[in-house]
py3Dmol code that shows the C-alpha trace and the ligand (Angstrom):
import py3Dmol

protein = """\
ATOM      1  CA  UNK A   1     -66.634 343.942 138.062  1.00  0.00           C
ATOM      2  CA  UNK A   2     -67.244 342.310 141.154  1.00  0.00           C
ATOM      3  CA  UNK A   3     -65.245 339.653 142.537  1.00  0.00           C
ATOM      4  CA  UNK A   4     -67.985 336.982 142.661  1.00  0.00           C
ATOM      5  CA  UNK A   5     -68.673 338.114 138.947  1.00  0.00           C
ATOM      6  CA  UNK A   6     -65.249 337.622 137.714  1.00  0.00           C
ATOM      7  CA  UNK A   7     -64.638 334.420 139.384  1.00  0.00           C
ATOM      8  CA  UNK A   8     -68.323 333.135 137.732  1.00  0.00           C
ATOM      9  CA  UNK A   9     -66.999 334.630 134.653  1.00  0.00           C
ATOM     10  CA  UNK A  10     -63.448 333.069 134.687  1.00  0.00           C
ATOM     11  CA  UNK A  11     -65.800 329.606 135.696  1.00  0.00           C
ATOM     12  CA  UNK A  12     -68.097 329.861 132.862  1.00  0.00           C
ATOM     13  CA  UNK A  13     -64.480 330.457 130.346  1.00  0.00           C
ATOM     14  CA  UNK A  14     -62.849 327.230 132.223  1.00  0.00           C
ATOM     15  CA  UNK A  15     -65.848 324.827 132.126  1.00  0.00           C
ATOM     16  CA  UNK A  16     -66.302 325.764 127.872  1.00  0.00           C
ATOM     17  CA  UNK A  17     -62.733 325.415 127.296  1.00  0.00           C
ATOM     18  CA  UNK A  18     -62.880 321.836 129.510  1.00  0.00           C
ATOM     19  CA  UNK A  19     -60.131 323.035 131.153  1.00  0.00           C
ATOM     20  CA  UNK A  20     -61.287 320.050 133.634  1.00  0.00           C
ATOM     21  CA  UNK A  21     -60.437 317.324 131.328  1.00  0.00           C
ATOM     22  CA  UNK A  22     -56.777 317.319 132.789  1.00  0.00           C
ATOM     23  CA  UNK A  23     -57.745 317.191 136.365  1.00  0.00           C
ATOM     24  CA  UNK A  24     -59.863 314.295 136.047  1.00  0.00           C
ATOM     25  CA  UNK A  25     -59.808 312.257 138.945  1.00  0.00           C
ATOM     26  CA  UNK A  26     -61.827 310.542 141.688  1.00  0.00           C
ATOM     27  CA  UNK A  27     -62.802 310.758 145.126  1.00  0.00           C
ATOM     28  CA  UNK A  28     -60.296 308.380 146.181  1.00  0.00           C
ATOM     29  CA  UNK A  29     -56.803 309.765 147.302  1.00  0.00           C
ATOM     30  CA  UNK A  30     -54.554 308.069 144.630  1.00  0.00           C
ATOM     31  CA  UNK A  31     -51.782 308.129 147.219  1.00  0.00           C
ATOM     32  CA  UNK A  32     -53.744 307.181 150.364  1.00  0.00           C
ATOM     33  CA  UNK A  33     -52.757 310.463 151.992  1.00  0.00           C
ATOM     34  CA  UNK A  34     -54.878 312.842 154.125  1.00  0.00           C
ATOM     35  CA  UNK A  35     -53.420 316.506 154.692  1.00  0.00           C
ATOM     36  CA  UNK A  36     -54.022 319.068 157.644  1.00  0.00           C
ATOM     37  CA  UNK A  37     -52.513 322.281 156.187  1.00  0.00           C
ATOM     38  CA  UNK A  38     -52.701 325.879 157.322  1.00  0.00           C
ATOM     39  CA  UNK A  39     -54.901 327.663 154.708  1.00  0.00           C
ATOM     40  CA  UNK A  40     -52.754 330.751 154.421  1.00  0.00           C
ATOM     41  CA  UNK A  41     -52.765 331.934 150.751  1.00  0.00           C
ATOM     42  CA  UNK A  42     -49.229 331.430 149.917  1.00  0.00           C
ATOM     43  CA  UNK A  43     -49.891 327.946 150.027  1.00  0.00           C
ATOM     44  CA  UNK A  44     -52.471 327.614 147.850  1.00  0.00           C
ATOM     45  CA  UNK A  45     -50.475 326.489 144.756  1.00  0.00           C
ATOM     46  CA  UNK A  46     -46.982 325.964 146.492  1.00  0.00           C
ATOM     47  CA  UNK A  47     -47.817 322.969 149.039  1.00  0.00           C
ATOM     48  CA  UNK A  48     -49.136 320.921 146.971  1.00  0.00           C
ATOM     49  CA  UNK A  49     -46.350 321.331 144.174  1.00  0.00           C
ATOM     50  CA  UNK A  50     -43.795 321.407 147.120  1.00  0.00           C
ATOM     51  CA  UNK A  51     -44.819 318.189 148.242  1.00  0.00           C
ATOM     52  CA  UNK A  52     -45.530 316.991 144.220  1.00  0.00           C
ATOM     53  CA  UNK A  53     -48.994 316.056 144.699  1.00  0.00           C
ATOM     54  CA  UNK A  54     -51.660 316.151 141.885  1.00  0.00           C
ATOM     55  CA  UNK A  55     -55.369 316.828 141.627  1.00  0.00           C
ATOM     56  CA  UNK A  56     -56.675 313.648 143.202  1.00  0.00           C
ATOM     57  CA  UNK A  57     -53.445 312.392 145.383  1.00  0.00           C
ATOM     58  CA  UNK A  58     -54.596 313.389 148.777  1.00  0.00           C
ATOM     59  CA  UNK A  59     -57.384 314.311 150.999  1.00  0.00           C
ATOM     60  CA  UNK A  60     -56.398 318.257 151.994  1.00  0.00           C
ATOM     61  CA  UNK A  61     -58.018 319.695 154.991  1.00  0.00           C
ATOM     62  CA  UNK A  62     -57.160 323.140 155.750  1.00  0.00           C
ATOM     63  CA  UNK A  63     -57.786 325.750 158.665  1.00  0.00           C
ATOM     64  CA  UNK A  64     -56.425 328.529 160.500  1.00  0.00           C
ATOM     65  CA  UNK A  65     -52.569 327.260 161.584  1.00  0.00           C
ATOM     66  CA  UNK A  66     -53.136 323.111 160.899  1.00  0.00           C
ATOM     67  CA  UNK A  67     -54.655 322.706 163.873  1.00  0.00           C
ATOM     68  CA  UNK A  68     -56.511 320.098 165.375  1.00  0.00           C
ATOM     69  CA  UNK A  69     -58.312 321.903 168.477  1.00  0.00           C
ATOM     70  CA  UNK A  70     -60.691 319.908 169.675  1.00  0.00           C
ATOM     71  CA  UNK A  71     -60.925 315.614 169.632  1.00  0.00           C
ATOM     72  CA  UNK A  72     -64.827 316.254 168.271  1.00  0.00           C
ATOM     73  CA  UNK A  73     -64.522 319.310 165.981  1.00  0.00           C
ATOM     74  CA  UNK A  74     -65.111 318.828 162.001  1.00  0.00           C
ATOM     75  CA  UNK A  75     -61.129 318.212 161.255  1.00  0.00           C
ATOM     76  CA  UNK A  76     -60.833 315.140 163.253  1.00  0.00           C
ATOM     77  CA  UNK A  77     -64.375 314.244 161.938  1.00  0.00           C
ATOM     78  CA  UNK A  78     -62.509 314.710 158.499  1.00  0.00           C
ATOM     79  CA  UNK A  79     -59.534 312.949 158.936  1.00  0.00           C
ATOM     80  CA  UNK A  80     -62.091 309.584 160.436  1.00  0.00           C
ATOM     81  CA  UNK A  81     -64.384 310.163 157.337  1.00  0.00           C
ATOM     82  CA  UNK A  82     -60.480 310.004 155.000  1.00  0.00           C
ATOM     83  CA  UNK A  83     -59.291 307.057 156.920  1.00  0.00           C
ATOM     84  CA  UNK A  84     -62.490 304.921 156.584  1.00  0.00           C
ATOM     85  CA  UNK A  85     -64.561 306.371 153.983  1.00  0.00           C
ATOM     86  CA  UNK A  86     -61.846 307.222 151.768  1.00  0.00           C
ATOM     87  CA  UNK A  87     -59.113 304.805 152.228  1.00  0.00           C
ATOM     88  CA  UNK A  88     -56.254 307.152 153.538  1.00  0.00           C
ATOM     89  CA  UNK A  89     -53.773 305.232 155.056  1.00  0.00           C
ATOM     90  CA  UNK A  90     -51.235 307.977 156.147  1.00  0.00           C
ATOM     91  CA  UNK A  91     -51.965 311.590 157.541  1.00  0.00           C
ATOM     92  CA  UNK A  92     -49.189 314.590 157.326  1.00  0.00           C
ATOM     93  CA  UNK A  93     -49.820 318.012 159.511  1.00  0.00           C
ATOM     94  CA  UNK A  94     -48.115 320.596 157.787  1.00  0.00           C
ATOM     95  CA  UNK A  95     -47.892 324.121 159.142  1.00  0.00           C
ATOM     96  CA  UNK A  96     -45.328 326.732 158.468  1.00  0.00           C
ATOM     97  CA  UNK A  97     -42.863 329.161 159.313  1.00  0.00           C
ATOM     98  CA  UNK A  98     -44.349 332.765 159.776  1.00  0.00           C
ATOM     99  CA  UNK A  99     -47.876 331.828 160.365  1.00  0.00           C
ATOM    100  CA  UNK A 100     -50.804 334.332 161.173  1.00  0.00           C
ATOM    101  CA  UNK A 101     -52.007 331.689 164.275  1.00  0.00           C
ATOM    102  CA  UNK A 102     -48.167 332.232 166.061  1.00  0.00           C
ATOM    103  CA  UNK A 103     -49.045 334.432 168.386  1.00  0.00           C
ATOM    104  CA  UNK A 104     -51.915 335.871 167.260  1.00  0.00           C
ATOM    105  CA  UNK A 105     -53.239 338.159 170.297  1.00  0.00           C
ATOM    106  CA  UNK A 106     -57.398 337.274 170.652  1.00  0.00           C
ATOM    107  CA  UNK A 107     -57.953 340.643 172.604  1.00  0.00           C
ATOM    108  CA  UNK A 108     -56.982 342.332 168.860  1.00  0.00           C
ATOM    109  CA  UNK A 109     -59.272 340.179 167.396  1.00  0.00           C
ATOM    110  CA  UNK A 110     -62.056 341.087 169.479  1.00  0.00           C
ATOM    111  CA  UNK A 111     -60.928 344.628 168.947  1.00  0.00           C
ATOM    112  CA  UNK A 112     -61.348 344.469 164.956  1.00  0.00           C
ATOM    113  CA  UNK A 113     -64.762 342.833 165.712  1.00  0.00           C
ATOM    114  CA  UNK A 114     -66.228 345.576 167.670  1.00  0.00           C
ATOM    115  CA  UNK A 115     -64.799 348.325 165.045  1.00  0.00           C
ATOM    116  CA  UNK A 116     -66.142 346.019 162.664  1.00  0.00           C
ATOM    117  CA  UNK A 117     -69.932 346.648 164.916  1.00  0.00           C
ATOM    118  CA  UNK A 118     -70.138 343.701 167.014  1.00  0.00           C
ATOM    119  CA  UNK A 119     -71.164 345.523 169.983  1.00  0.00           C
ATOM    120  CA  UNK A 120     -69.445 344.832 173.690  1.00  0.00           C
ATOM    121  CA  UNK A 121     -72.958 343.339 174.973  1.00  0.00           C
ATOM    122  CA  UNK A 122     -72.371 340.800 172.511  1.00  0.00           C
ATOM    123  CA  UNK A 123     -68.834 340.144 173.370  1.00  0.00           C
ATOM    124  CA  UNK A 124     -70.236 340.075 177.441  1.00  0.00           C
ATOM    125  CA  UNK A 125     -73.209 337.924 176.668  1.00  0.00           C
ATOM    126  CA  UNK A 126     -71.027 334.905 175.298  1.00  0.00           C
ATOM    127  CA  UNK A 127     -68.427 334.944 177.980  1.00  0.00           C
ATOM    128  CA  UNK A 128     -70.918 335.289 180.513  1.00  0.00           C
ATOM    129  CA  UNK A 129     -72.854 332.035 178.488  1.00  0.00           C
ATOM    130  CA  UNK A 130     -69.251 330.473 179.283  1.00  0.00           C
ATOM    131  CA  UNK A 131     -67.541 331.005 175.761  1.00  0.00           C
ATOM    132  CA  UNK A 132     -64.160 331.566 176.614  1.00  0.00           C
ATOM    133  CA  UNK A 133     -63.132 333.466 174.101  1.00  0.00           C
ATOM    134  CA  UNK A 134     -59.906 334.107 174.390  1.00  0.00           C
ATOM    135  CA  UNK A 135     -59.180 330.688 174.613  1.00  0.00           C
ATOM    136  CA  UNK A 136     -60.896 329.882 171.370  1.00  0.00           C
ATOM    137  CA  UNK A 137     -59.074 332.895 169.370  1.00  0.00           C
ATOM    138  CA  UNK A 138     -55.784 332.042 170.767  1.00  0.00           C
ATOM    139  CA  UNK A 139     -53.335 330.357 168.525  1.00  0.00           C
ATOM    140  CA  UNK A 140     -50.060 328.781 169.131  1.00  0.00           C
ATOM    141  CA  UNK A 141     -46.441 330.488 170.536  1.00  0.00           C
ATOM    142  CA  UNK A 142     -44.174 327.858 168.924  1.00  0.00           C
ATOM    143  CA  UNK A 143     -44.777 326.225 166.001  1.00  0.00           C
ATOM    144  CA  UNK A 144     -42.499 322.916 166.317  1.00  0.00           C
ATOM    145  CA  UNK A 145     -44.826 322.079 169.617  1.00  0.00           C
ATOM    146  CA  UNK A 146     -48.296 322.893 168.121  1.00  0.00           C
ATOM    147  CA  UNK A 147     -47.150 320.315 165.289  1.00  0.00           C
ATOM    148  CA  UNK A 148     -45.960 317.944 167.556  1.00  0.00           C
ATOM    149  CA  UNK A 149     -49.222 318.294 169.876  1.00  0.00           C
ATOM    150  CA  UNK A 150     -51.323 318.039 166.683  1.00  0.00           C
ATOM    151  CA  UNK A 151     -50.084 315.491 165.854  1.00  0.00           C
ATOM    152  CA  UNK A 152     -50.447 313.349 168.951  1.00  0.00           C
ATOM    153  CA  UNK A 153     -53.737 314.942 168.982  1.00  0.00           C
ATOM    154  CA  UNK A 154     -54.765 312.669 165.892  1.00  0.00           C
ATOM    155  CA  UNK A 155     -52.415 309.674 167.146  1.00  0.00           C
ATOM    156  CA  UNK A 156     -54.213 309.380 170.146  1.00  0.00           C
ATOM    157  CA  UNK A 157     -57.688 309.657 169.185  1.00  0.00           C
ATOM    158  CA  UNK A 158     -59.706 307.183 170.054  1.00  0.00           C
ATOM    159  CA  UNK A 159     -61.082 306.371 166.835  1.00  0.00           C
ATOM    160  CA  UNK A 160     -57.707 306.808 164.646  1.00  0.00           C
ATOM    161  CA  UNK A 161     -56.217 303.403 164.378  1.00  0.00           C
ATOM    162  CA  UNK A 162     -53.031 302.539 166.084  1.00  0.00           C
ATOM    163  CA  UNK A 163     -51.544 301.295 162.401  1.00  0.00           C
ATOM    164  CA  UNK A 164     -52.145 305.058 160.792  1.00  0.00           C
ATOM    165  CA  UNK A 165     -48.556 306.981 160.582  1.00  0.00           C
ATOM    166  CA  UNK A 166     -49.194 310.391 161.657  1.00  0.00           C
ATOM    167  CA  UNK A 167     -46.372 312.914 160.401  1.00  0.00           C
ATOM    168  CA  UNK A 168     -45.574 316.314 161.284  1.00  0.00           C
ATOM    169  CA  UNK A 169     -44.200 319.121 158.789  1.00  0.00           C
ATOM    170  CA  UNK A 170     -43.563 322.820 158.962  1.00  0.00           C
ATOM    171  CA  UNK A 171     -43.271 324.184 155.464  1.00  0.00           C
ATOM    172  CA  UNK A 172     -41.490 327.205 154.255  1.00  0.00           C
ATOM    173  CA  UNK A 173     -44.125 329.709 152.795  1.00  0.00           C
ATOM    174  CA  UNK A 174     -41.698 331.069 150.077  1.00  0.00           C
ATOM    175  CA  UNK A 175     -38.955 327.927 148.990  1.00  0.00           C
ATOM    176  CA  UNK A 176     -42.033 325.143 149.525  1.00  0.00           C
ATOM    177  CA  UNK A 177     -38.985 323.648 151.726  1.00  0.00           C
ATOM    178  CA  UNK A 178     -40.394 321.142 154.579  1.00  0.00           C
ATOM    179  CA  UNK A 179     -38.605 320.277 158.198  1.00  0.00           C
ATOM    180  CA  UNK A 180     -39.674 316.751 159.256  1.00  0.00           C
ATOM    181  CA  UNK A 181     -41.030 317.197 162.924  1.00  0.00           C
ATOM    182  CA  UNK A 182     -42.549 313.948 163.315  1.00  0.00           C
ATOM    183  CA  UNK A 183     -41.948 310.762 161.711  1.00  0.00           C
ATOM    184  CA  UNK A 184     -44.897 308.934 162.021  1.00  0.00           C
ATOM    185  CA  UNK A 185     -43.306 305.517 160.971  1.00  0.00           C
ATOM    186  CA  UNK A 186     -42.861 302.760 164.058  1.00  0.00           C
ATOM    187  CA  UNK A 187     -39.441 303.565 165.135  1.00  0.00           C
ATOM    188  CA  UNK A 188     -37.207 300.053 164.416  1.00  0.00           C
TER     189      UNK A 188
END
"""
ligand_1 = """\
1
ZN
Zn -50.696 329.727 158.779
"""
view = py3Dmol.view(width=600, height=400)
view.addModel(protein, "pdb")
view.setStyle({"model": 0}, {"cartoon": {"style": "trace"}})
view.addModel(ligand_1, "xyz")
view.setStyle({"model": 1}, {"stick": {}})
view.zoomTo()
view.show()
């Protein structure tokens, strides 16, 4: 069977057995939370059980390494729509240890893509349109500082409001264990 067929099949099983009735919730973050994660698998089910939230506590936004790469891409647009559309009152960034965006070389990327068949007159014809490509692909060399820079990212955006803690995490992708980078709380 195919994979779209099993997971339609495992859907049709889950919805008949109302497997839903215990995740019953609404759109409203029960804790007020919004989270940039990485969406590497092996957080699927262990960050949000290593940080003990439920279906329904938090807003979770996820892409490749928790970043936050540009001030008018669709994560900050995310994280504006969570703080005034959907009453979030705190944001976390949590990465992790032994993520697929540390160091990740862009020339291998583009590599894969031709062996894959995107031909090199493609690759030519958007950097010569201006697309710097490399750029784009290229993730981060330490992890503590692309935390700490997406997280001042967020903080200093100019429509995030100055009273929104903005916290910084790296999470362990086997023990669910986090490191506190940034407290977002006004120093006293
Ligand atoms: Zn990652």
């Amino acid at each position: 069977m195919s994979l779209l067929n099993s997971l339609l099949e495992y859907n049709h099983g889950f919805v008949e057995r109302r497997e839903y009735e215990s995740l019953k919730t609404d759109k409203f973050p029960d804790k007020n939370l919004a989270v940039l994660a990485c969406m590497d698998a092996r957080l699927v089910e262990l960050l949000p059980k290593a940080m003990g939230l439920k279906n329904g506590d938090a807003k979770l936004i996820k892409n490749a390494g928790a970043l936050v790469t540009h001030p008018w891409g669709s994560v900050m647009r995310s994280l504006i729509v969570a703080v005034y559309g959907l009453r979030a009152e705190e944001i976390c960034v949590v990465a992790h240890r032994d993520c697929g965006m540390n160091a990740i070389d862009p020339a291998a990327i583009l590599e894969a893509a031709r062996e894959r068949g995107i031909s090199d007159e493609t690759i030519t014809t958007l950097q010569s349109a201006g697309i710097d490509l490399d750029s784009w692909l290229k993730g981060f060399s330490c992890v503590e500082d692309s935390v700490r820079h997406t997280v001042s990212m967020i903080r200093q955006h100019p429509l995030i409001p100055r009273d929104i803690p903005v916290h910084g995490m790296i999470i362990h992708p086997e023990t669910g264990a986090l490191e506190l980078i940034v407290n977002g709380y006004p120093s006293v």
